[in-house]
MIBALO-857443 format. One record per residue: residue number from 1; z, x, y of N, C-alpha, C, CB in turn; chain. Coordinates in pm, whole numbers, plus 50000, padded with zeros to 5 digits. Atoms other than C-alpha are relative to their C-alpha. Last residue first. Glycine has a CB too. Layout:
BEGIN
NODE   resi      nZ      nX      nY     caZ     caX     caY      cZ      cX      cY     cbZ     cbX     cbY   chain
NODE    NUM       Z       X       Y       Z       X       Y       Z       X       Y       Z       X       Y       A
...
end
This chain:
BEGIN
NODE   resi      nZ      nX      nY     caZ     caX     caY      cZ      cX      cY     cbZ     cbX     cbY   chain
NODE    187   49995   49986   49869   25467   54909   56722   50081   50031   50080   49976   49933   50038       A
NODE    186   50062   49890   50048   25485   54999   56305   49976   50007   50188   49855   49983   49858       A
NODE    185   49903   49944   49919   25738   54687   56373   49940   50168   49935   50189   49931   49965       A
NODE    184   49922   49988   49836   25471   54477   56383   50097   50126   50013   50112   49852   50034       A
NODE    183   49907   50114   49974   25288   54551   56053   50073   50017   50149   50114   49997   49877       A
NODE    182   49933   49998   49901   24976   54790   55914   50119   49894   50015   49911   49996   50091       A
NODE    181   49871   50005   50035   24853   54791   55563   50150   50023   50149   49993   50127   49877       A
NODE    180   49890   50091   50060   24588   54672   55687   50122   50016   49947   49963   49949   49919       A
NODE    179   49898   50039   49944   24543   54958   55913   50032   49852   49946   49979   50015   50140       A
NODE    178   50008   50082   50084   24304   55199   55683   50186   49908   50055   49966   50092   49828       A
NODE    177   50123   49995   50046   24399   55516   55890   50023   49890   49892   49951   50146   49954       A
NODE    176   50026   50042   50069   24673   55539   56165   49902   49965   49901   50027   49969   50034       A
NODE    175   50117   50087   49992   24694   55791   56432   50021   49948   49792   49813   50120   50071       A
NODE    174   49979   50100   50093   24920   55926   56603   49929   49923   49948   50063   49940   50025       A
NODE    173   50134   50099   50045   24836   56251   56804   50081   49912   49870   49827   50113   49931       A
NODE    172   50119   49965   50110   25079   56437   57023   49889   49923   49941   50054   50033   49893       A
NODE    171   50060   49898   50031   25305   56345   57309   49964   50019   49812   50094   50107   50070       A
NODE    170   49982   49936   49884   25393   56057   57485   49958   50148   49960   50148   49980   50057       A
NODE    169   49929   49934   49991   25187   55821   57210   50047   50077   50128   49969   50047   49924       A
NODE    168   49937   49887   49867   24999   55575   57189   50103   50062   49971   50049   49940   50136       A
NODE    167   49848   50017   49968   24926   55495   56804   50039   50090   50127   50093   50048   49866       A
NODE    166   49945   49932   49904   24512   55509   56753   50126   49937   50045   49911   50017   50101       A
NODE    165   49954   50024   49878   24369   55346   56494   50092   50053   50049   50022   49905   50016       A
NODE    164   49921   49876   49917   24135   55400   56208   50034   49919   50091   49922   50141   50060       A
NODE    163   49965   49934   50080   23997   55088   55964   50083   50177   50028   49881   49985   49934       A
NODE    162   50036   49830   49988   23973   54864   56229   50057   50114   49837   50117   50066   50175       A
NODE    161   50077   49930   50122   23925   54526   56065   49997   50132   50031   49851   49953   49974       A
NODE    160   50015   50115   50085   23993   54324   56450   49933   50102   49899   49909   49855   50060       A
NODE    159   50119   50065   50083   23992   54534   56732   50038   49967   49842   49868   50109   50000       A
NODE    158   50024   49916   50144   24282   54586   56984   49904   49933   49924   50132   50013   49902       A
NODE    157   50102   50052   50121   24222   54536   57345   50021   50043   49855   49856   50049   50028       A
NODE    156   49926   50065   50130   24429   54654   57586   50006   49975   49893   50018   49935   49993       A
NODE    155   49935   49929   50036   24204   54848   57798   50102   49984   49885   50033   50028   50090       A
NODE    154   50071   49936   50078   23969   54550   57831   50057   50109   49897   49919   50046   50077       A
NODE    153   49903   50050   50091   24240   54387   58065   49930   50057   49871   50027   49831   50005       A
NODE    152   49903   49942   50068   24159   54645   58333   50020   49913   49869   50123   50015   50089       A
NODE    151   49904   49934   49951   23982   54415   58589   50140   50020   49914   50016   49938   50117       A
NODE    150   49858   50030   50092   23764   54311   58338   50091   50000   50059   50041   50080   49899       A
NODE    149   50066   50077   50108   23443   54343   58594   50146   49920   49965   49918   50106   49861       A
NODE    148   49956   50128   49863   23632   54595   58761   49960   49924   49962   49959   49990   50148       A
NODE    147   49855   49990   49906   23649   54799   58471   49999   49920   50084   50035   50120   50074       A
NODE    146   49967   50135   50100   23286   54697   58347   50175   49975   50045   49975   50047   49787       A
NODE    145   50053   50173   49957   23132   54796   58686   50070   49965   49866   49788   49945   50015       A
NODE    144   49919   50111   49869   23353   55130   58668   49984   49892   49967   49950   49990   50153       A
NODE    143   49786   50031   50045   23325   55204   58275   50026   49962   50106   50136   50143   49960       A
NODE    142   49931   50115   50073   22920   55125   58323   50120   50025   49984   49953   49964   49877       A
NODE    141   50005   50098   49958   22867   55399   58595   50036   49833   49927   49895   50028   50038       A
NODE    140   49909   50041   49894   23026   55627   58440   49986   49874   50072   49999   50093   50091       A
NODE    139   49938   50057   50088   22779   55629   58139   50143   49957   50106   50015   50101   49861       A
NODE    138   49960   50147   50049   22516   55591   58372   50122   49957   49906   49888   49953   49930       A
NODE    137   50023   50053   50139   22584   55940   58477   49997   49799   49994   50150   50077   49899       A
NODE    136   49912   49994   50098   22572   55990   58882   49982   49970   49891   50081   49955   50019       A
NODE    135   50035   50001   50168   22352   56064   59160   50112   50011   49944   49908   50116   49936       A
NODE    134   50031   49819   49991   22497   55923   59533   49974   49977   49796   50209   50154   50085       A
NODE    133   50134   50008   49988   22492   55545   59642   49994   50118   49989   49935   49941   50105       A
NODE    132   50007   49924   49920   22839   55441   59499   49854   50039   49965   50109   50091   50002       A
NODE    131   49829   50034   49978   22913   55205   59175   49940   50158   50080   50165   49983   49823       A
NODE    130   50003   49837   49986   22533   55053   59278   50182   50087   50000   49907   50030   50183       A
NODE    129   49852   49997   50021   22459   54682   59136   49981   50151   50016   50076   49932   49849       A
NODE    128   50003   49880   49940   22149   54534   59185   50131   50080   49993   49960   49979   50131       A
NODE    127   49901   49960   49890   22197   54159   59082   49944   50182   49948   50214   49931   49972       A
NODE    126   49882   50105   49926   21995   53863   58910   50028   50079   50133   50168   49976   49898       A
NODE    125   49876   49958   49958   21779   54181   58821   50006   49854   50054   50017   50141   50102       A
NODE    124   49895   49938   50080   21464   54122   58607   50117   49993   50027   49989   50110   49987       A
NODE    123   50086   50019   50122   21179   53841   58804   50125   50095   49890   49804   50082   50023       A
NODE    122   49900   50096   50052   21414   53929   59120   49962   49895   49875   50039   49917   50122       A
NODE    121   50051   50076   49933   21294   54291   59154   50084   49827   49907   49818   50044   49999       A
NODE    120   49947   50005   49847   21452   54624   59123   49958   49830   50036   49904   50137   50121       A
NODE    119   49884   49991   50022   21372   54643   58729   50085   49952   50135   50018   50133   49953       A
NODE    118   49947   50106   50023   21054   54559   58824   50107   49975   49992   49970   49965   49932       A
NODE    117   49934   50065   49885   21001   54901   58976   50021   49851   49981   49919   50022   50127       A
NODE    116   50133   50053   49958   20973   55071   58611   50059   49909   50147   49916   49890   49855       A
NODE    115   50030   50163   50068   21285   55287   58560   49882   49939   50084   50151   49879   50018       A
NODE    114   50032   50047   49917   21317   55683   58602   49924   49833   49932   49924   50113   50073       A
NODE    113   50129   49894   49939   21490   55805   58306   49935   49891   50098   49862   50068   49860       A
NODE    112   49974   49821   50020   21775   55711   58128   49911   50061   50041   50013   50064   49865       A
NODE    111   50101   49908   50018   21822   55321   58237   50018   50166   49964   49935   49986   50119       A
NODE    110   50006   49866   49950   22068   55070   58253   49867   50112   49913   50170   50058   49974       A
NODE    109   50131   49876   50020   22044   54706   58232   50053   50116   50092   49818   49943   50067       A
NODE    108   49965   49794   49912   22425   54565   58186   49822   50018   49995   50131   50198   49835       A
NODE    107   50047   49862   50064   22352   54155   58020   49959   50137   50139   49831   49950   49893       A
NODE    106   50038   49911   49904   22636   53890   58189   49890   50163   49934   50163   50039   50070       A
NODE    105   50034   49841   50080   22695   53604   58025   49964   50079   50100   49872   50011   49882       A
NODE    104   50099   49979   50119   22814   53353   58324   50015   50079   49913   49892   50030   50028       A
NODE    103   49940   50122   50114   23100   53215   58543   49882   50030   49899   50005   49801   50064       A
NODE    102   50052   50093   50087   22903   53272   58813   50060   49960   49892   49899   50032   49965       A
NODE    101   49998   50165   49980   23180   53366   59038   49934   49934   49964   49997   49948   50095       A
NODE    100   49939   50056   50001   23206   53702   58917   50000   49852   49976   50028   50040   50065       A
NODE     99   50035   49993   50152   22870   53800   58973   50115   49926   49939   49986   50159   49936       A
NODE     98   50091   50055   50012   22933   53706   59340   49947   50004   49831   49922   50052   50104       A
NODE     97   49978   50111   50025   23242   53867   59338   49928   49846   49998   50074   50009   50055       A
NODE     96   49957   50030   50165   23102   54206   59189   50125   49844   50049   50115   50199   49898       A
NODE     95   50095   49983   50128   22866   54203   59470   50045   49914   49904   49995   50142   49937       A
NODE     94   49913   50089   50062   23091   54130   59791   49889   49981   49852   50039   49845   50111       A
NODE     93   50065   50131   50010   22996   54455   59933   50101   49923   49931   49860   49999   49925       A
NODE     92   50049   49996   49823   23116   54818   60032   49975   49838   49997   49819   50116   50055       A
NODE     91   49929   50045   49904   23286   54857   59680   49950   49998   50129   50098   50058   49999       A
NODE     90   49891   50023   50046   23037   54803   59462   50121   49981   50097   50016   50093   49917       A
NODE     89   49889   49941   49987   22748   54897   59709   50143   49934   49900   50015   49993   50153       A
NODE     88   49909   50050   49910   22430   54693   59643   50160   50099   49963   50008   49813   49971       A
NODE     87   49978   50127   49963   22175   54898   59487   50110   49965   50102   50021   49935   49888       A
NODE     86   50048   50046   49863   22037   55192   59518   50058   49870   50000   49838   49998   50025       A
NODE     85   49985   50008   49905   22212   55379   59290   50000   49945   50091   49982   50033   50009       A
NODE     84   50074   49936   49927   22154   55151   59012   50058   50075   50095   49925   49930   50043       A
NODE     83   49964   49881   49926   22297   54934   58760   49898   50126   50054   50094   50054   49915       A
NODE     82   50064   49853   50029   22099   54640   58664   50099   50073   50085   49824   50029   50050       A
NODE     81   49923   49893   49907   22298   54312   58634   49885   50137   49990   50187   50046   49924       A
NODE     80   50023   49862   50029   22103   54029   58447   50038   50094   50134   49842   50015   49955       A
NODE     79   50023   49960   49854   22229   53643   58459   49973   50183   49921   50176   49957   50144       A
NODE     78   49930   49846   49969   22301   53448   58120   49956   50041   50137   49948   50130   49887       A
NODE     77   49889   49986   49914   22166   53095   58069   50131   50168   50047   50072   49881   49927       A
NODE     76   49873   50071   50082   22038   53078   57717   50092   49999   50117   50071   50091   49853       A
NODE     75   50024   50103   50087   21670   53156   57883   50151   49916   49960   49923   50068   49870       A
NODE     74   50020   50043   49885   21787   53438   58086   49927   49885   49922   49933   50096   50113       A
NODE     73   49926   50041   49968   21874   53598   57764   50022   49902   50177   50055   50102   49959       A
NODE     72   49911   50102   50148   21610   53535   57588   50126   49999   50101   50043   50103   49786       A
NODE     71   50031   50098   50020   21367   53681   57881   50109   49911   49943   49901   50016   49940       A
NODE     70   49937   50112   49889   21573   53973   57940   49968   49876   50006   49976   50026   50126       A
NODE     69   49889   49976   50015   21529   54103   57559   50052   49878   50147   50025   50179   49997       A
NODE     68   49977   50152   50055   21175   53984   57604   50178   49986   49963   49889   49973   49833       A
NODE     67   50041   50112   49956   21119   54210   57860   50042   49897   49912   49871   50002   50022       A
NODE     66   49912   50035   49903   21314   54475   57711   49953   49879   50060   50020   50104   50096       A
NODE     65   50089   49988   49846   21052   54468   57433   50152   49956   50069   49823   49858   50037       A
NODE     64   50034   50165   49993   21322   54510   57089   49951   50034   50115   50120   49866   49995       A
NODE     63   50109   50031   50017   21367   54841   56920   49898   49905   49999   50002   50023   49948       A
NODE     62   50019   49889   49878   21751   54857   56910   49772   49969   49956   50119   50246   49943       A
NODE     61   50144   50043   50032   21991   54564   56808   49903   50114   50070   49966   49837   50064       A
NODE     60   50106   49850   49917   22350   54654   56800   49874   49946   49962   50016   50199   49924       A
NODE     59   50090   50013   50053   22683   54375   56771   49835   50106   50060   50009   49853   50004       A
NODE     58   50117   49958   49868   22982   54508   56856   49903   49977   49909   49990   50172   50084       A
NODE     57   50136   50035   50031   23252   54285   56655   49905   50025   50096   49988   49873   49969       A
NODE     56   50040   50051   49885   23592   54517   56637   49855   49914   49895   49966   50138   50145       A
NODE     55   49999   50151   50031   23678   54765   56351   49928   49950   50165   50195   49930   49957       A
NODE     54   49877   50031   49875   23727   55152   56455   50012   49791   49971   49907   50065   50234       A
NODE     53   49876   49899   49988   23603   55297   56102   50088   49970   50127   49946   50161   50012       A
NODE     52   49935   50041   50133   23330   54983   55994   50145   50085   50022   49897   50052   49846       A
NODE     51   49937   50153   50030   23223   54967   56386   50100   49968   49872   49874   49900   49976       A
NODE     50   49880   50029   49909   23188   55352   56455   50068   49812   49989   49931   50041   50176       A
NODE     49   49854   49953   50027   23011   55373   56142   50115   49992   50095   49997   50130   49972       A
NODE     48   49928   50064   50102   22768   55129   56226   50138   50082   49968   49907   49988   49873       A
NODE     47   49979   50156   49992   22718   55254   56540   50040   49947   49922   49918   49930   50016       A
NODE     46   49894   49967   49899   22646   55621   56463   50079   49852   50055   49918   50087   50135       A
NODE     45   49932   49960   50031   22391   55504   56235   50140   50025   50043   49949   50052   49982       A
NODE     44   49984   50125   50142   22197   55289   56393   50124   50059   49968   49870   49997   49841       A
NODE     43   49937   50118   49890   22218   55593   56692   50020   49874   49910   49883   49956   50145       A
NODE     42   49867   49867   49996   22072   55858   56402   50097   49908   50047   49983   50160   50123       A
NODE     41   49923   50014   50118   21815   55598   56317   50121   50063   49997   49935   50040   49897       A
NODE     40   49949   49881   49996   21654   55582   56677   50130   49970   49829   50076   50029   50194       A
NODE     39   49847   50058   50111   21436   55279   56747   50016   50154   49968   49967   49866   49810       A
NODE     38   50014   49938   50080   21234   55228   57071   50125   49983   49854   49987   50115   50079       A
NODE     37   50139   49952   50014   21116   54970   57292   50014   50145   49946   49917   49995   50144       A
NODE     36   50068   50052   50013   21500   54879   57377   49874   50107   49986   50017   49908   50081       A
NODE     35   50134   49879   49981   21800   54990   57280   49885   49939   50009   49973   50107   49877       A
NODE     34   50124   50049   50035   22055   54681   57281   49941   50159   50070   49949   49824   50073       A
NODE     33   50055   49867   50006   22442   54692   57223   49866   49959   50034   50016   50082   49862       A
NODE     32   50157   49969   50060   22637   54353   57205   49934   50142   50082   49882   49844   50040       A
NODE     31   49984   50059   50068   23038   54248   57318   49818   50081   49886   50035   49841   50079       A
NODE     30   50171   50037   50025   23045   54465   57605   50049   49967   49856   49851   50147   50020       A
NODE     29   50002   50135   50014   23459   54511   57658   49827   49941   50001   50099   49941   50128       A
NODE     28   49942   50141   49832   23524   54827   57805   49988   49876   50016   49932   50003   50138       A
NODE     27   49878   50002   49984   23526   54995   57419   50043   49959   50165   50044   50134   49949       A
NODE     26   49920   50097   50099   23213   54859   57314   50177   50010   50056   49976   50068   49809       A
NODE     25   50063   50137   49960   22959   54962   57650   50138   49919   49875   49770   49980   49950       A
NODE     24   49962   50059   49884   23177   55303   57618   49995   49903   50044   49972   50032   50065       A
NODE     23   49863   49978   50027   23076   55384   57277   50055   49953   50114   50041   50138   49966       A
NODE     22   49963   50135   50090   22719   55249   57378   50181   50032   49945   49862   49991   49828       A
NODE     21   50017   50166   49906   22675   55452   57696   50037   49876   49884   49789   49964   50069       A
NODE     20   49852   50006   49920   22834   55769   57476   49966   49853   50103   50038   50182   50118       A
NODE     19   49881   50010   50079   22562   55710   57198   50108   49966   50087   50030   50121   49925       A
NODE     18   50046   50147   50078   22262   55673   57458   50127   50029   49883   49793   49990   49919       A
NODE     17   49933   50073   49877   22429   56048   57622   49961   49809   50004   49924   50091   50159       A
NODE     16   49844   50037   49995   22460   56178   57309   50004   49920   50085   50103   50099   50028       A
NODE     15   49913   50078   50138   22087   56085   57159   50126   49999   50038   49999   50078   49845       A
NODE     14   49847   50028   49935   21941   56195   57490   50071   49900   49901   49994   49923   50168       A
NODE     13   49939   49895   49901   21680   56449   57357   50136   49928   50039   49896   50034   50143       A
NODE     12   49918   49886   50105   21551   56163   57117   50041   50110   50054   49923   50056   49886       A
NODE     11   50066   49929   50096   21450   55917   57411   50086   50108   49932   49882   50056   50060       A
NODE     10   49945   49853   50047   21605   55652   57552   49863   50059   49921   50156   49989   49881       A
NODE      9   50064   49835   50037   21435   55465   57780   50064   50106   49930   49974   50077   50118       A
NODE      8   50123   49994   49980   21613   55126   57864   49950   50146   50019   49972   49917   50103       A
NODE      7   50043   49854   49940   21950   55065   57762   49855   50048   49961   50104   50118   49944       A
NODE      6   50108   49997   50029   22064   54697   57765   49936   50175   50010   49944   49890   50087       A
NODE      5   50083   49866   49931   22432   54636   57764   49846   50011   49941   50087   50160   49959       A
NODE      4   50118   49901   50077   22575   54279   57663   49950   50105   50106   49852   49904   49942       A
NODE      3   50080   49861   49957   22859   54111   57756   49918   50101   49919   50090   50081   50048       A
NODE      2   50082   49920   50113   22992   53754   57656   49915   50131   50076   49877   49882   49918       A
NODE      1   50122   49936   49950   23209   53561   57898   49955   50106   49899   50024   50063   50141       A
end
């Protein structure tokens, strides 16, 4: 299953909090990035480097009509999630086993500022998706729905070409830099 996040309205004021939805969209398992109907060079930026220094393949596209963003992918067979308060209850409902059980791509729309009412309607949203009906960050809201989603296996994950990486530890900081020269029993 292939995951893509869609983030609809950023503007240059919320450069961290559009950075931290995409750092978060790569490391819970979103496969593709997408800013739409604007472009932000700082966020390009910030992206690439986080890809060439943590490795992985997040792919980022920013300054594309959301409409046609959902179009394409509702075209190649995908389904579109919008996170929302209002939507359907995460845990109160059978949501996330109805998404589940398609068996599809799945592209995240989330928003940063009050979203157009299409977004609510069944021309954009497959599914409605609310992780609890009180105000909260979108960036939370995508680590639940992708967390349960993955249920957890996301966490695991090591990326492919990382050039930094992180050695759990019980106490302090371990951290590896330029990890080809890495090997098993460095685990």
């Amino acid at each position: 299953m292939k995951i893509a996040v869609l983030r609809w309205g950023h503007r240059q004021r919320d450069y961290r909090v559009t950075t931290h939805v995409a750092l978060t969209a790569r490391a819970f398992g979103a496969s593709q990035f997408l800013i739409s109907d604007t472009e932000d060079k700082t966020i390009r930026e910030t992206i690439e480097n986080m890809n060439e220094n943590w490795g992985g393949e997040f792919n980022f596209k920013m300054g594309i009509s959301w409409r046609s963003a959902i179009e394409e992918w509702r075209n190649k067979g995908g389904i579109v999630v919008h996170l929302t308060i209002y939507g359907e209850n995460i845990e109160n409902s059978d949501v996330l086993d109805r998404i589940k059980s398609e068996n599809k791509n799945i592209m995240i729309l989330i928003g940063s500022k009050k979203v157009p009412p299409d977004f609510f309607s069944e021309k954009v949203s497959d599914y409605n998706v609310a992780i609890g009906n009180q105000p909260h960050s979108e960036v939370a809201a995508l680590a639940v729905f992708l967390d349960r989603l993955l249920n957890g296996a996301q966490l695991g994950k090591s990326f492919d070409k990382a050039r930094i990486q992180v050695i759990p530890s019980k106490y302090g900081k371990k951290v590896i830099e330029n990890t080809s020269d890495l090997n098993d029993e460095n685990f």
